[in-house]
C-alpha positions in Angstrom: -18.1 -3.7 2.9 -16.1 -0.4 4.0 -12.7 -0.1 3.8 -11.1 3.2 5.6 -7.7 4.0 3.9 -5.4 6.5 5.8 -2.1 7.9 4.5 -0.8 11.0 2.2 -2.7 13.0 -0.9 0.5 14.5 -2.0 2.2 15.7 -5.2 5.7 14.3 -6.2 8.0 15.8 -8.9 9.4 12.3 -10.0 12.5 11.5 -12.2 13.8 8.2 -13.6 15.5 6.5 -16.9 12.4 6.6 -19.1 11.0 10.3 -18.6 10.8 13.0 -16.3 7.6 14.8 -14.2 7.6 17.9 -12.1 4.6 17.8 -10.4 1.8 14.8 -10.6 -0.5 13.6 -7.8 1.0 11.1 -5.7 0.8 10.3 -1.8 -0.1 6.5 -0.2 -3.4 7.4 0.7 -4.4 7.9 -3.3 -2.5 5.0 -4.4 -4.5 2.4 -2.1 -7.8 3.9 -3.3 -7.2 4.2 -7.1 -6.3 0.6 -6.3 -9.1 -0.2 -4.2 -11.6 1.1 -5.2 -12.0 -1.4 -8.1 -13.4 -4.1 -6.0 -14.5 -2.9 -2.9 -17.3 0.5 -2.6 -16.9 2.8 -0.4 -13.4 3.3 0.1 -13.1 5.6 3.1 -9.8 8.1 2.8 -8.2 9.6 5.6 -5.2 12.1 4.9 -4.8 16.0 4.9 -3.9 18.2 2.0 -3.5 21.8 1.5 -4.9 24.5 -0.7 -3.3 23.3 -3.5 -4.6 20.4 -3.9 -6.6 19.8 -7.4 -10.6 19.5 -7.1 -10.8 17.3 -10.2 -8.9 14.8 -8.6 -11.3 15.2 -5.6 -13.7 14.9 -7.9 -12.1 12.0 -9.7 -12.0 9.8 -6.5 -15.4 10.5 -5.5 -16.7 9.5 -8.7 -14.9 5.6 -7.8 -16.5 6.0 -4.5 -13.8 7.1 -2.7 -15.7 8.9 0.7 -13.4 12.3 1.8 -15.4 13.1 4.5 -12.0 12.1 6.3 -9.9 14.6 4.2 -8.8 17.5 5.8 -8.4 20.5 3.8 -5.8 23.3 4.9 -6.5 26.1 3.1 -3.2 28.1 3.8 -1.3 25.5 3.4 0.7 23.2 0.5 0.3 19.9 0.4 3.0 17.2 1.1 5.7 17.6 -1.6 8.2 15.0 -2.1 10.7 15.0 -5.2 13.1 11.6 -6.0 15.6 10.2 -8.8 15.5 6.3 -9.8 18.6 4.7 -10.3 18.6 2.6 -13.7 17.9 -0.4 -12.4 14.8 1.1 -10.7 14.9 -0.7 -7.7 16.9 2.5 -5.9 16.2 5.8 -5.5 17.5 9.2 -4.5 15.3 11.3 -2.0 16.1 15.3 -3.5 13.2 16.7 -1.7 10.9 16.3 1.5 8.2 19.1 1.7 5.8 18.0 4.8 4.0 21.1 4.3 0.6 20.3 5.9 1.8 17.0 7.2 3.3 17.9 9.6 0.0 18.7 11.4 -1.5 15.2 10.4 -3.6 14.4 13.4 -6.6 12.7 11.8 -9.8 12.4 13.1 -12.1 9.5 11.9 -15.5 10.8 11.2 -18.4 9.2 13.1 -19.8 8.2 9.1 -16.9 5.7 9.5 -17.0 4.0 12.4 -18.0 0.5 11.8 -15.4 -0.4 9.1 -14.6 -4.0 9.0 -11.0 -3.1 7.1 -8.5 -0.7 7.8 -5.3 0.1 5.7 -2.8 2.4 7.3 -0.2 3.9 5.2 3.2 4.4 6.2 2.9 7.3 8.5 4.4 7.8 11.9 3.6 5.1 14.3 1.9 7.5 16.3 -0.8 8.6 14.0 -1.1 5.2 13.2 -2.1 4.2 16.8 -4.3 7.3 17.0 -6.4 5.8 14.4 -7.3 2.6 15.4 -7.7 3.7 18.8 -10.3 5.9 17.5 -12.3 3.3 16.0 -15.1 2.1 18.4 -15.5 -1.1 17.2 -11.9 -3.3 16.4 -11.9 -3.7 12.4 -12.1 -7.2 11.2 -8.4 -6.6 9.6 -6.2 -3.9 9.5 -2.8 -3.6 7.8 -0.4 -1.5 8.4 2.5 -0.6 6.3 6.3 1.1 7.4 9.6 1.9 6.7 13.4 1.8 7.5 12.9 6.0 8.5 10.2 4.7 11.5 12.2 2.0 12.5 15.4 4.2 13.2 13.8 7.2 15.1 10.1 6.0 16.7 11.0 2.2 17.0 9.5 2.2 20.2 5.9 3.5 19.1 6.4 1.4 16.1 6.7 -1.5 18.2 3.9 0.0 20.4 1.6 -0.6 16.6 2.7 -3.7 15.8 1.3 -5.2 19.0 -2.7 -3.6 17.9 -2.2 -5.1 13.3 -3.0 -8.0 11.4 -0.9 -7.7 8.6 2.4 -5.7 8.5 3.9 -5.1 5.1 7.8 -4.0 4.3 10.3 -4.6 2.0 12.8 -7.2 2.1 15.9 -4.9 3.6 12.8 -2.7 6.1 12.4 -6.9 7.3 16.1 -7.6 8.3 16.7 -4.4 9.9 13.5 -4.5 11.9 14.4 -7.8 12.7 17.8 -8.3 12.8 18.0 -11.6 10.8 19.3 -11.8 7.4 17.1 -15.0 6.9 14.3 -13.7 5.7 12.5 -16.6 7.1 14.1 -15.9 10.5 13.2 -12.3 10.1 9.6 -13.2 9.5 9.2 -15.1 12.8 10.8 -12.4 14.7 8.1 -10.1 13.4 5.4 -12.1 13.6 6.5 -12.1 17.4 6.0 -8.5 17.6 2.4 -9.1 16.8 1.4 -9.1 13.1 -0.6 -12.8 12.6 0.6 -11.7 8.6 3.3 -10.5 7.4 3.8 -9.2 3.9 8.0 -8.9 2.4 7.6 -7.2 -1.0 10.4 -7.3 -3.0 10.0 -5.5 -5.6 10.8 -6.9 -9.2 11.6 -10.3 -7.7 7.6 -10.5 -6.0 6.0 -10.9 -2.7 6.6 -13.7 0.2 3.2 -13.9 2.4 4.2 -15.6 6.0 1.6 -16.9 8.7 2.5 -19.1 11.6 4.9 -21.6 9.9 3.1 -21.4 6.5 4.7 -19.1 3.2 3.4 -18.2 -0.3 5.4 -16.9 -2.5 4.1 -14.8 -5.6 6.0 -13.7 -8.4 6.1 -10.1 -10.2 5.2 -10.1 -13.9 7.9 -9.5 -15.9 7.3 -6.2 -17.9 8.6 -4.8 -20.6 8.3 -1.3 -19.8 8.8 -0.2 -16.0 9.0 3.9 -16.7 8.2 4.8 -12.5 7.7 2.6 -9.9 7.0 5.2 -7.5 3.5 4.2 -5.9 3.7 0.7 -6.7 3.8 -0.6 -2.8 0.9 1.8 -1.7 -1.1 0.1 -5.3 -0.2 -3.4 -4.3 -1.6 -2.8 -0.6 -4.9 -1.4 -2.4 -5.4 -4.5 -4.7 -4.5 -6.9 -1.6 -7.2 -5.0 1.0 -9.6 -4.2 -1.6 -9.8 -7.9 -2.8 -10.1 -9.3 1.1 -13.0 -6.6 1.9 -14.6 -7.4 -1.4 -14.9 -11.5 -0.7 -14.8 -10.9 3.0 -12.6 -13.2 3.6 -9.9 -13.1 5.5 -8.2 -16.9 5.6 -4.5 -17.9 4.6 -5.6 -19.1 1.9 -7.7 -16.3 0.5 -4.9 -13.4 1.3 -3.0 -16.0 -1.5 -5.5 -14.5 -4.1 -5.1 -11.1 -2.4 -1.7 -11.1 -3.1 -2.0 -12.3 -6.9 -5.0 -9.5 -7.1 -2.0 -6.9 -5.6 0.7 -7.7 -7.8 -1.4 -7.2 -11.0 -2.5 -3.8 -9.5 1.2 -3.1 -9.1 2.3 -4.1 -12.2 0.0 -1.4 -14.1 0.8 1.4 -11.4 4.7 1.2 -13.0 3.4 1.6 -16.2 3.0 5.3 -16.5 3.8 8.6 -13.9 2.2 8.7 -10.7 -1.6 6.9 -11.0 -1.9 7.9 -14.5 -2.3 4.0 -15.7 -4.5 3.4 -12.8 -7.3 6.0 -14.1 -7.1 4.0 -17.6 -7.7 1.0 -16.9 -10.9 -1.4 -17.2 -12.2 -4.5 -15.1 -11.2 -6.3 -18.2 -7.7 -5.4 -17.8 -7.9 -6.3 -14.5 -9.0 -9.3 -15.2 -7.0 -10.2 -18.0 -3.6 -9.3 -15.8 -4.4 -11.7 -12.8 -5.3 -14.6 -15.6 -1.8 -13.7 -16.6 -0.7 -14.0 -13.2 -2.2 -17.1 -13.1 -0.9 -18.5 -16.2 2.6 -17.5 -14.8 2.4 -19.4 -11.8 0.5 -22.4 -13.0 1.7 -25.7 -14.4 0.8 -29.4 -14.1 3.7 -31.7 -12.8 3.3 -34.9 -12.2 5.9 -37.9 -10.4 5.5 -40.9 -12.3 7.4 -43.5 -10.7 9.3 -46.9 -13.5 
């Protein structure tokens, strides 16, 4: 069951309370199919990088059956460079650098060894190469998701709005939902989006977990508290890996089934903060995997019953 994954392969130079890195590999794009690519083979990337990019870690995704026939490679270019500070409480950040480098050409092409993928994930790109995408595919994926930001929303809102119209699932964060909806409620703000177009929508929020809305249903799933958060750089784009990967692995695409997707997300997430960059991802086991979504399980599970005199 194919999955096609578009976004960045990028490096980031990453600082925050716990430690410091000036260079790691980074980008959406890698994030979803670290993720991914635990339950669901082939994951099919999409995304651009220049001559700087590392072979091993070419050669690391191929080997989890990540396809890069999708990948362009720009060989007098840099990559896409982006440099930020965390806050203490880790929730905020500070943007010091934005290199687009070869990004700024991104106009991807999906290769005709593609076409026929029942899931697409689109990273948060511009709304316009987003669009270009899944008007490229021949055939309409079973599901795609798309994910954005506050940056779209203020200076392509109109194409934005264009992309919602053509998703299944549209993932933000809980202050990307009021702004593009104009509600505080995030309950109002979900029904004005789900107006737009997206049947799902997806408000992360960070620390405090993930609401999943459809129609006039909502599941709410908590984050696992951690003891160590040292980066949570990467731990959206993980989340949306573990979510897709799970859906295109049962092929199953009910309410009640993106409920498990979003439990199978949050545990990706949780280890992505763990370490720099995707570091924990390359460590861990299907055991660990497993033995992180019992816990989420455990976390949200209790017996209660009324018992009336």
């Amino acid at each position: 069951m194919s999955l096609i994954s578009v976004g960045t392969m990028a490096f980031d130079a990453i600082e925050t309370p716990f430690g410091k890195t000036d260079r790691i590999i980074g980008g959406s794009a890698t994030y979803v199919a670290y993720a991914a690519s635990n339950f669901v083979k082939p994951v099919q990337q999409v995304s651009i990088v220049g001559n700087d990019f590392p072979q091993e870690e070419m050669d690391e995704l191929s080997s989890r059956g990540v396809e890069l026939d999708g990948v362009e490679i720009v060989k007098d270019k840099k990559s896409f460079f982006w440099s930020g500070k965390y806050h203490l409480d880790m929730n905020t950040r500070d943007t010091l650098v934005t290199d687009l480098n070869v990004l700024a050409d991104f106009d991807p092409v999906i290769p005709v060894s593609y076409q026929g993928a029942e899931f697409l994930m689109l990273g948060n790109l511009d709304p316009k190469v987003q669009l270009s995408v899944i008007k490229q595919m021949k055939q309409r994926p079973r599901l795609i998701v798309m994910d954005t930001m506050n940056f779209w929303m203020e200076i392509a809102l109109p194409k934005l709005e264009e992309v919602l119209k053509e998703v299944d699932v549209l993932m933000v964060n809980d202050s990307e939902a009021r702004q593009l909806s104009g509600q505080f409620s995030l309950v109002k703000a979900a029904k004005v989006i789900m107006g737009m177009g997206p049947k799902y929508l997806i408000i992360k929020k960070g620390e405090h977990g993930a609401l999943l809305f459809h129609e006039n249903n909502v599941f709410f799933a908590p984050a696992l508290p951690l003891e160590d958060v040292f980066d949570p750089t990467g731990a959206g784009d993980t989340f949306a890996g573990g979510f897709i990967g799970h859906l295109a692995r049962t092929k199953d695409i009910s309410f009640e089934n993106m409920k498990t997707a979003i439990i199978v997300g949050s545990a990706m997430a949780s280890f992505c903060v763990e370490k720099f960059g995707p570091t924990r991802l390359k460590e861990i086991t299907k055991a660990d995997i497993d033995e992180r979504i019992q816990q989420f399980v455990n976390l949200v599970n209790f017996d209660f019953s009324l018992t009336s005199e």
